[in-house]
C-alpha positions in Angstrom: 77.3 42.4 138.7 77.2 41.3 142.2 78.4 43.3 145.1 80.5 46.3 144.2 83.6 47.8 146.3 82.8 50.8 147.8 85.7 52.1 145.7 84.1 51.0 142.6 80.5 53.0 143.1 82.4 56.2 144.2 83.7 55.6 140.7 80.5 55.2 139.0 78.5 58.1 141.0 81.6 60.8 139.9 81.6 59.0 135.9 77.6 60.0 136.3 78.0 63.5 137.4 80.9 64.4 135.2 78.9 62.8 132.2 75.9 65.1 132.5 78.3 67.9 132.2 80.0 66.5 129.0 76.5 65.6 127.9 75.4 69.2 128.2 78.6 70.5 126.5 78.4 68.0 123.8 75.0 68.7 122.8 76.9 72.9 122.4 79.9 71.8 120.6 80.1 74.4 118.4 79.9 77.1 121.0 82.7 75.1 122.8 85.7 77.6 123.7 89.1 75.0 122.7 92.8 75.5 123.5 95.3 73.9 121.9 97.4 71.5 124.0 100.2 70.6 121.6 100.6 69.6 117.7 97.5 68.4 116.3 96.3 67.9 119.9 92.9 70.1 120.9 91.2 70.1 124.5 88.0 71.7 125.1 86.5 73.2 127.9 84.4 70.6 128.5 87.2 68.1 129.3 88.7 70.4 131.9 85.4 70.7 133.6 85.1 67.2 133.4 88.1 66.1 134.8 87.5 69.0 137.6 84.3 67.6 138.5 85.8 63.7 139.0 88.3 65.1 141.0 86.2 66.6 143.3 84.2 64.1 143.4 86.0 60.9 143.8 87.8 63.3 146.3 84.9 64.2 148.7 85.2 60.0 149.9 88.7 59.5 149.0 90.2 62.5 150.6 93.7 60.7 150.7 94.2 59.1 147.9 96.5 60.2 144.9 95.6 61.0 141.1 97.0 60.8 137.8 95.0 63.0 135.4 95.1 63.9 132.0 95.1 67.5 132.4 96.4 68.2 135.5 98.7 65.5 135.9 99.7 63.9 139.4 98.4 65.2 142.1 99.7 63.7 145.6 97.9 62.6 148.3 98.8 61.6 151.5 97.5 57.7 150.7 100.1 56.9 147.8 99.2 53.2 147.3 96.3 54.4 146.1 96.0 56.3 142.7 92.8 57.5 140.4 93.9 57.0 136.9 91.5 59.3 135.1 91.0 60.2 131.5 87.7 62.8 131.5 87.0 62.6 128.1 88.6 60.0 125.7 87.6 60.8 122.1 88.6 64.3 122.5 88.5 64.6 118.3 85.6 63.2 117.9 83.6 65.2 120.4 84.9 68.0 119.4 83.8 67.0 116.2 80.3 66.2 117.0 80.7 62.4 116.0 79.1 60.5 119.4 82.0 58.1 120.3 83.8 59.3 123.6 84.3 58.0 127.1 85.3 58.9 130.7 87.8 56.6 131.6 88.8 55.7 135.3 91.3 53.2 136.7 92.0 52.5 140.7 95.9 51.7 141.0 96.6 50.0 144.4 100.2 49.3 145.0 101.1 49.4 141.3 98.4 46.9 140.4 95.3 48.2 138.9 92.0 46.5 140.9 88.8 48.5 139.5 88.4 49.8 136.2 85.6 51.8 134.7 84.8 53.1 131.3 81.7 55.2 130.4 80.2 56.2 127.0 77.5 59.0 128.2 75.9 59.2 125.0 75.0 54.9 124.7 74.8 55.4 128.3 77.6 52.2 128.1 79.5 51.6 131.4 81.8 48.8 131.4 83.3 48.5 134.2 85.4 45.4 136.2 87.5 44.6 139.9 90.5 42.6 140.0 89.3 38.8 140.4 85.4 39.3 140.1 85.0 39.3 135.9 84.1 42.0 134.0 80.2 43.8 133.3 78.6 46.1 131.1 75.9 47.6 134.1 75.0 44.3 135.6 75.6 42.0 132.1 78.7 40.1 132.3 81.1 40.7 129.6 83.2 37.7 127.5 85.7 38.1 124.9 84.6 36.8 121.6 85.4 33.3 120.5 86.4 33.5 116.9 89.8 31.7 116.6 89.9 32.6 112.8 92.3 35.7 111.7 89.7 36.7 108.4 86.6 36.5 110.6 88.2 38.7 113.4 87.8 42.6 113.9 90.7 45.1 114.0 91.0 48.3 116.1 93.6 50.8 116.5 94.8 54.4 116.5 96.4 56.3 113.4 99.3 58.2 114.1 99.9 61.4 112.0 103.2 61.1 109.8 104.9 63.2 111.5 105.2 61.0 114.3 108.4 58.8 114.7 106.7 55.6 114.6 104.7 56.0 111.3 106.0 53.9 109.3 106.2 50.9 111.9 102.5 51.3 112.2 101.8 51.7 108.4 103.4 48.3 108.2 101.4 47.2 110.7 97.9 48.2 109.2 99.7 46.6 106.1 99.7 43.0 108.0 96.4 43.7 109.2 94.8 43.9 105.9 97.3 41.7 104.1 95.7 38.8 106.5 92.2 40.0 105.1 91.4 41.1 109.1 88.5 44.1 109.4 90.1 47.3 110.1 88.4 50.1 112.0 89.8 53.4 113.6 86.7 54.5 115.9 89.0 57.2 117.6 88.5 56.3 121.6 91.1 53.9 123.0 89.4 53.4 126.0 86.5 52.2 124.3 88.5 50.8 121.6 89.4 48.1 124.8 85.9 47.6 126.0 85.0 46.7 122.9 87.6 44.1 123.0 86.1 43.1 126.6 82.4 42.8 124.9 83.1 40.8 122.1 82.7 43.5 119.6 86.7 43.3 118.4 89.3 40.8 118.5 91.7 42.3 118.5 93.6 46.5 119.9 96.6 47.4 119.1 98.3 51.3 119.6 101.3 52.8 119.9 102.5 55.9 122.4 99.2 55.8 124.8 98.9 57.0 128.2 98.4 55.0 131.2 95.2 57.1 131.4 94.1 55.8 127.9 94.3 52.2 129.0 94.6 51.5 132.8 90.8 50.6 133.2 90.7 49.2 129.9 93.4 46.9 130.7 92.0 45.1 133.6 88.5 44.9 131.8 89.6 43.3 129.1 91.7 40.7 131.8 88.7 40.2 133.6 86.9 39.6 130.4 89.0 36.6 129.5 91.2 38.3 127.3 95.1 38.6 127.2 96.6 42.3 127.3 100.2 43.0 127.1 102.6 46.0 125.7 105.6 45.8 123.3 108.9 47.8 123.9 111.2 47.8 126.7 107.7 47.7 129.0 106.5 44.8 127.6 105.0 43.3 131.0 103.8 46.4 131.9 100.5 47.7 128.9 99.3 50.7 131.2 103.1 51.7 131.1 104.6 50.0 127.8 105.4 51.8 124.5 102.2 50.2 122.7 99.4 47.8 123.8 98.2 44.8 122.6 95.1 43.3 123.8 92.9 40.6 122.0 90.6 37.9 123.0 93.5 35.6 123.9 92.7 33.1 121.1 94.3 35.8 118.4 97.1 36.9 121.2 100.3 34.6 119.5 99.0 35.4 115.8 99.2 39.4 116.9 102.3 39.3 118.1 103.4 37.2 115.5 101.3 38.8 112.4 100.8 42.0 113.6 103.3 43.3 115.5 106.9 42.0 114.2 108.3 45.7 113.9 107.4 46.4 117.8 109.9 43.6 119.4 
């Protein structure tokens, strides 16, 4: 990658610190202490010290700027054109679970446009990461969307909602498209990743319903920067960090998504 904003390494120095924490705590998740956060919803410990130690952090150069966190919400600064989107630990279930797929997520908002965009996977020691006009990198490797063109040669990710949730059966028809067009499915249980992937070439193709801007704000603009198209479905359908679901492919498979995929979400 060539030369970083200085906003972009204050992001990857506080991703660093936080991720030796969650490294530490992972490598103890039995012994981690959990509260539940809502219906079928857990947050540990570790995720709260995470997201503690990014704010602090990103705040010791950024004094003024504002954040929008998963735990604690929005926190004002006096700088307002400026927000932190920050998820500390994407993959919450599955660390929790001891399976190694989670990320720290961070997105820099500037005037309601997101400009830098970082992901980090601690335990693949992964960091995609990408500024608003200067292409997307894993480290210093430039990242490209995948070519394939071809529906049955193309990989599938998304989330799976519980039934419970008011949207099941749109998405169970979904999934039904998705395999009736004989695309791979996989559910690997990080959206934030589940996007990078989509920015490395790995997947063609992310689709979920009901995320946060949090989940997807610096997955968004990686996967843009990647070559890739991203937009949401719903009323907010020009606006995926803020949408009711998010679509983002390698651009080639964007019109067959919306088409294929997602004909219940329009």
């Amino acid at each position: 990658m060539g030369l970083r904003s200085p906003d972009l390494n204050v992001m990857i120095s506080a991703a660093e610190k936080a991720s030796r924490s969650l490294l530490r705590d992972f490598g103890e998740v039995e012994q981690l202490q959990v509260s539940r956060k809502g219906p079928a919803d857990f947050v540990s410990a570790a995720d709260k010290r995470a997201e503690q130690i990014l704010h602090r952090e990103l705040s010791k150069t950024r004094p003024d700027y504002s954040f929008i966190m998963e735990e604690s919400g929005r926190v004002e600064g006096k700088d307002k054109d400026n927000i932190f989107i920050i998820d500390p630990l994407d993959g919450t279930s599955n660390f929790l679970h001891g399976i190694p797929h989670w990320c720290i997520s961070i997105a820099l908002e500037r005037k309601g446009e997101i400009v830098a965009g970082l992901i980090y996977d601690p335990v693949k020691d992964e960091m995609f990461m990408a500024e608003k006009g200067s292409g997307a990198f894993m480290r210093n490797k430039r990242l490209r969307v995948s070519g394939r063109s071809k529906p049955e040669e193309s990989v599938v990710l998304g989330g799976s909602p519980v039934a419970a949730h008011s949207f099941y059966e749109d998405y169970m028809k979904e999934l039904a498209n998705v395999l009736k067009h004989q695309m791979t499915f996989r559910r690997p249980g990080a959206a934030a990743l589940d996007l990078a992937y989509v920015a490395a070439g790995r997947a063609e193709i992310f689709w979920e319903r009901k995320l946060k801007p949090w989940d997807v704000a610096a997955g968004y603009l990686i996967v843009k920067e990647a070559g890739g198209m991203v937009t949401g479905f719903g009323e907010n359908r020009a606006d995926p960090v803020r949408s009711e679901g998010i679509l983002a492919t390698n651009g080639q498979l964007h019109r067959f998504s919306e088409q294929n995929i997602l004909s219940n979400a329009k």
